[in-house]
C-alpha positions as CSV (number, residue, x, y, z in Angstrom):
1,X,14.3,-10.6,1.9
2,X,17.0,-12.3,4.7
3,X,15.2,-15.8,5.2
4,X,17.3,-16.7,7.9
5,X,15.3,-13.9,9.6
6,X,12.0,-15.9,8.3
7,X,11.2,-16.9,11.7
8,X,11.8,-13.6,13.9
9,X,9.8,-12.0,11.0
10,X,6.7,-14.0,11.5
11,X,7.0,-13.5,15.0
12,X,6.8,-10.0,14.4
13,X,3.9,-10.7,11.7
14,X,1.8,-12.3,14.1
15,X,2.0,-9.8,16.9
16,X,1.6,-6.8,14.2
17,X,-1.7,-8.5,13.2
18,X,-3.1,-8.8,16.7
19,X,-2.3,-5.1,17.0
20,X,-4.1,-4.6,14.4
21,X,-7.3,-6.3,14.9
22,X,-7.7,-4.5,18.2
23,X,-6.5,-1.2,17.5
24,X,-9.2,1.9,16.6
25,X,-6.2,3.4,14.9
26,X,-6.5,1.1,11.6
27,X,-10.4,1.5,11.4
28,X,-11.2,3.6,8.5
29,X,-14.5,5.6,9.0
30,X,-16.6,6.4,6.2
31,X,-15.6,5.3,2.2
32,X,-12.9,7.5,1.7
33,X,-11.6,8.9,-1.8
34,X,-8.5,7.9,-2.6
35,X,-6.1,8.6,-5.6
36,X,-2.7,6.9,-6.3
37,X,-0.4,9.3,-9.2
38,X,1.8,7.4,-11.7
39,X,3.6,7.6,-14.3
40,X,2.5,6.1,-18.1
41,X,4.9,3.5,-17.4
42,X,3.7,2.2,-13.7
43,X,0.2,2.6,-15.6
44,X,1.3,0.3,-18.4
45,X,2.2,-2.1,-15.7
46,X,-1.0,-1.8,-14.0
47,X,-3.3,-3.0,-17.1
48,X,-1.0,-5.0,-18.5
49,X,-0.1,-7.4,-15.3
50,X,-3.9,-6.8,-13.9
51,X,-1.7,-6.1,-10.4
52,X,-0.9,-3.1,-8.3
53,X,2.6,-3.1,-6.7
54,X,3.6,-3.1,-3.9
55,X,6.9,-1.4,-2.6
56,X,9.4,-2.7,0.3
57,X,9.9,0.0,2.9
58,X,13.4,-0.4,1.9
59,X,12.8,1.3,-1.5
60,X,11.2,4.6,0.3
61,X,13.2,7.7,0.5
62,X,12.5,9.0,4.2
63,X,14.8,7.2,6.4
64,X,13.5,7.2,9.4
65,X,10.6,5.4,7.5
66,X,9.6,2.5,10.0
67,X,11.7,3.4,13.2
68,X,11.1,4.6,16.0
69,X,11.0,8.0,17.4
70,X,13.5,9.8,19.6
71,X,11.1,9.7,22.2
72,X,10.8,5.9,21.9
73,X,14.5,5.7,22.5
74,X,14.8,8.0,25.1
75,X,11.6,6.2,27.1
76,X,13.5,3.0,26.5
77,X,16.6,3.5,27.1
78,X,15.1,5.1,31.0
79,X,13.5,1.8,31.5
80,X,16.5,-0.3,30.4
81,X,14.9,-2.1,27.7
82,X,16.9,-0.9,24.5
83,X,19.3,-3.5,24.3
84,X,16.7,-6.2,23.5
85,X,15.6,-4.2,20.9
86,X,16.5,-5.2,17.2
87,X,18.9,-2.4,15.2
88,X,17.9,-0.8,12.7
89,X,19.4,-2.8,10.3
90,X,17.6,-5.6,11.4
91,X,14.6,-3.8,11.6
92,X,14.9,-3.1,7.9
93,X,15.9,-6.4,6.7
94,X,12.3,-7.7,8.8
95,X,10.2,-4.8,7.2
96,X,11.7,-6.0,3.9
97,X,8.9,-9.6,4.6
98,X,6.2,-6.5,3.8
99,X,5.1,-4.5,0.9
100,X,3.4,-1.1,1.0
101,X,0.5,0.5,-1.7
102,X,0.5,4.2,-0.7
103,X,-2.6,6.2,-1.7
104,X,-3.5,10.0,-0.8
105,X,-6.8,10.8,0.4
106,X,-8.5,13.7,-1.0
107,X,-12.0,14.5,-2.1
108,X,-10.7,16.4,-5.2
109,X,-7.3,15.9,-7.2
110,X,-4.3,17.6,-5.5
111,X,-2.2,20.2,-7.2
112,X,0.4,19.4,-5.1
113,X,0.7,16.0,-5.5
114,X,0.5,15.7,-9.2
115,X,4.1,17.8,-9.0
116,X,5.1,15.7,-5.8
117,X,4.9,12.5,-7.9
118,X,5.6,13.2,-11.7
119,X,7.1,16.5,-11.0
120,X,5.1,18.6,-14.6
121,X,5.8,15.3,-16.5
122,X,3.6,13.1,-18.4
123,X,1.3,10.4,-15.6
124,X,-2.0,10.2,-14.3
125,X,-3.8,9.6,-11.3
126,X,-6.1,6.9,-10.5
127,X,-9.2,7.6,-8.8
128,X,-11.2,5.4,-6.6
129,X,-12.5,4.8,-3.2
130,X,-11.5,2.7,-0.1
131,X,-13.7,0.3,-0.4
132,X,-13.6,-0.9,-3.9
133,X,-9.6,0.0,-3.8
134,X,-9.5,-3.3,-0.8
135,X,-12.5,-5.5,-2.9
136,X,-10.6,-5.0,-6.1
137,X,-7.5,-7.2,-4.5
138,X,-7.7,-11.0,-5.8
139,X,-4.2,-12.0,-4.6
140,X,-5.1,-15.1,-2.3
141,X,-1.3,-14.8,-0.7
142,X,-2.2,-12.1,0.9
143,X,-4.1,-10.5,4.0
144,X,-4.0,-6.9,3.3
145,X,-4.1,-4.5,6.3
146,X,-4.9,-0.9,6.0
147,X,-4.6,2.3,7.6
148,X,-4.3,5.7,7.5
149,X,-0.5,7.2,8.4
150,X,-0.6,9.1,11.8
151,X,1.2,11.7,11.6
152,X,3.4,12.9,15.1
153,X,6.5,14.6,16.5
154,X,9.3,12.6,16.2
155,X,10.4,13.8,19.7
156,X,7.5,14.4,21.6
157,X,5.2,11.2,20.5
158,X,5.6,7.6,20.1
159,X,5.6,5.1,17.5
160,X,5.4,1.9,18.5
161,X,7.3,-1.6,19.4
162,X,6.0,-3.8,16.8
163,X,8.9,-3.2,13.9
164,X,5.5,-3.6,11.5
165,X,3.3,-1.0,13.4
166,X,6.3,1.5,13.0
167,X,5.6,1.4,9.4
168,X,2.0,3.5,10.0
169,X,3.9,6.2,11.5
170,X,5.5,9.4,9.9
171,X,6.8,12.8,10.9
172,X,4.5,15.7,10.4
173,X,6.4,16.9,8.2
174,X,4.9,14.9,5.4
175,X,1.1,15.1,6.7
176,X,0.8,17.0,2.9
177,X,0.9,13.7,1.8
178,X,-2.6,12.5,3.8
179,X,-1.8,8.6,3.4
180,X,-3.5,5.7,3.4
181,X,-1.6,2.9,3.3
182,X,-1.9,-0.9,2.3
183,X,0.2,-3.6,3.6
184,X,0.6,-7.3,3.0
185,X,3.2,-8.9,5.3
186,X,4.7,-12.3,4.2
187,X,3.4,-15.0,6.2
188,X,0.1,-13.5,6.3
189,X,-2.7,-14.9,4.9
190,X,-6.7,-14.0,5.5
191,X,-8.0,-17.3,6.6
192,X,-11.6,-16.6,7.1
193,X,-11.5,-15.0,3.3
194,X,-10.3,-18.1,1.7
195,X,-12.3,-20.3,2.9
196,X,-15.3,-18.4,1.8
197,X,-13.1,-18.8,-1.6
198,X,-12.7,-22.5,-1.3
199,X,-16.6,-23.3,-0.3
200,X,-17.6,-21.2,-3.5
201,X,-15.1,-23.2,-5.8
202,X,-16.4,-26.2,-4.5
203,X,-12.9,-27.1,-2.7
204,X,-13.5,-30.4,0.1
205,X,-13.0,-29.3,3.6
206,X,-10.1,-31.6,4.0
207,X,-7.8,-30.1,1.7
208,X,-8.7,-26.5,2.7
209,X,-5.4,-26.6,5.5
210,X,-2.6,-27.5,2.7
211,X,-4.0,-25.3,0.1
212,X,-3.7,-22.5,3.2
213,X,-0.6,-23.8,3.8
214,X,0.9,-23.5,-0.1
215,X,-0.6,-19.8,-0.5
216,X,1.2,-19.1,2.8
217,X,4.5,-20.5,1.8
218,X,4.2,-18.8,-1.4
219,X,3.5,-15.4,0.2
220,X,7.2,-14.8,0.5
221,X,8.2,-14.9,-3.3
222,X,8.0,-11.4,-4.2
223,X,8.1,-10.4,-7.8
224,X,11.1,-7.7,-7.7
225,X,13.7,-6.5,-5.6
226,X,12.0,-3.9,-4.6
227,X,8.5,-5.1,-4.2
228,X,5.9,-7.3,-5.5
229,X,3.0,-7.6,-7.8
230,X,0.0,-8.4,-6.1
231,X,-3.2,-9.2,-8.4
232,X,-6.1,-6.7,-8.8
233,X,-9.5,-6.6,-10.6
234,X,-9.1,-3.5,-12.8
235,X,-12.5,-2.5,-13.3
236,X,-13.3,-2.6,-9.8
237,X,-10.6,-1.0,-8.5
238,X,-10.5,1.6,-11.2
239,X,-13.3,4.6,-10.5
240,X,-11.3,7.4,-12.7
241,X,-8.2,7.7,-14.5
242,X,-7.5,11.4,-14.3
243,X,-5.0,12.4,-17.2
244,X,-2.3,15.3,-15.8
245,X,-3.5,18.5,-16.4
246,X,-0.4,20.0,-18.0
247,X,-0.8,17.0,-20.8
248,X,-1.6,17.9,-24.1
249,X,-4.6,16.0,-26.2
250,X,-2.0,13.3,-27.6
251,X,-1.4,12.1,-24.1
252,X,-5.1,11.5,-23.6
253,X,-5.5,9.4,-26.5
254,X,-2.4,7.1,-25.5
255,X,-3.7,7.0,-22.0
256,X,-7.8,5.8,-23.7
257,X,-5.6,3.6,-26.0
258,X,-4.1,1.8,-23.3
259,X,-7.1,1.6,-21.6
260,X,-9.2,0.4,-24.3
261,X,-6.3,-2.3,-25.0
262,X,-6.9,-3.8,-21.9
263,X,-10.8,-3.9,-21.7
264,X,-11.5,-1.4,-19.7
265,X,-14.0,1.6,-20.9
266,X,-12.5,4.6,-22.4
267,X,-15.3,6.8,-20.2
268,X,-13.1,6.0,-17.5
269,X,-10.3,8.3,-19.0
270,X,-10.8,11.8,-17.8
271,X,-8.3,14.9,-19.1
272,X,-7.8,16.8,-15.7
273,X,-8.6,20.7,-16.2
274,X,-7.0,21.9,-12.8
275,X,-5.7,24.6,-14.8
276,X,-8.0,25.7,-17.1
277,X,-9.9,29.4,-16.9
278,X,-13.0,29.2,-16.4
279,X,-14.0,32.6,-14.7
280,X,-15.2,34.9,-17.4
């Protein structure tokens, strides 16, 4: 991330998060399944660093990812008001202070996304729901907003102003995908959670602001390039860990092996049979 942009991106930060308090569109109704598909690699990572990642907006491949529409640049250009809006480079370089989890919502396994994501290769999918998915998230850095993607016409419908709310839109031409997405945003922390945290660890009142303060601070030291790590309990967050069903049995047992390794229960392991016959 640019931090000579530090302060226009908490600006940003702050108005994103008021938008989001207020706004029906972020409320999730009912506990939705959700399933995330991975490689054995990114599910190495998982159990072994107890944390899901997180990717910059930067790293995805749509490029009108996070901008506005055409009709948001037509309305604004009537009303005058697109030359105090930021480019899209800076818009980037801002979105990069955020990190996105995407998950697809689905109450069965999707054909189509196991060949979106690994394409007939070797991976799983983790299965769980929306509400231990945000419970499972122990990263104190972090206030993590959610939402499901509205889908719209790029040039008939509107995105929105916020450079952060942008990031909750796409074209309808990937609706297949059926997205929830998480996102943490440097800067913003979830007060009223921590100091539930720091009256359960016994923490004085009086030192509760600076601790606040440090977690904040540390919020913008993302672990990669392209993203961050941000700290999950594994059991919690994992319900299922469906094994592709195009893997053969030698897969499965590296996939309960890995599992195992890292103290979760080999019942969770679960060879998908999306394929096989079972008309007679």
């Amino acid at each position: 991330m640019d931090l000579k942009l530090k302060g226009n991106a908490f600006g940003h930060a702050m108005q994103f998060e008021s938008i989001y308090d207020y706004s029906e569109q972020y409320k999730v109704k009912g506990n939705l399944t959700v399933w995330k598909y991975m490689d054995l690699n990114k599910l190495d990572s998982l159990l072994k660093n107890k944390a899901l990642f997180f990717a910059k907006p930067s790293a995805f491949i749509d490029p009108l990812e996070g901008s506005y529409s055409n009709w948001d640049i037509n309305q604004l250009d009537e009303y005058m008001e697109l030359p105090y809006l930021p480019s899209r480079e800076e818009m980037r370089k801002i979105q990069d202070f955020s990190a996105i989890s995407c998950w697809h919502i689905n109450d069965y396994e999707s054909a189509g996304m196991w060949d979106l994501y690994l394409g007939g290769n070797e991976g799983v999918s983790i299965q769980t729901d929306y509400r231990s998915l945000l419970n499972s998230i122990t990263d104190l850095r972090y206030r993590v907003f959610s939402g499901k993607l509205q889908y719209i016409d790029f040039h008939k419908e509107m995105t929105s102003k916020n450079i952060y709310d942008t990031l909750f839109y796409k074209r309808k031409s990937f609706s297949h995908e059926n997205e929830l997405r998480l996102m943490i945003i440097a800067s913003r922390i979830n007060q009223y959670h921590l100091e539930s945290v720091f009256e359960r660890q016994g923490i004085p009142n009086e030192e509760w602001e600076e601790r606040m303060e440090v977690l904040e601070e540390q919020s913008y030291e993302f672990s990669h390039e392209k993203g961050t790590l941000v700290s999950c309990e594994l059991d919690k967050l994992i319900g299922k860990i469906y094994v592709s069903p195009r893997s053969s049995q030698e897969v499965v047992e590296k996939v309960t092996e890995m599992v195992t390794k890292y103290g979760l229960s080999k019942n969770k392991v679960i060879q998908s049979d999306l394929y096989k016959d079972f008309i007679y």
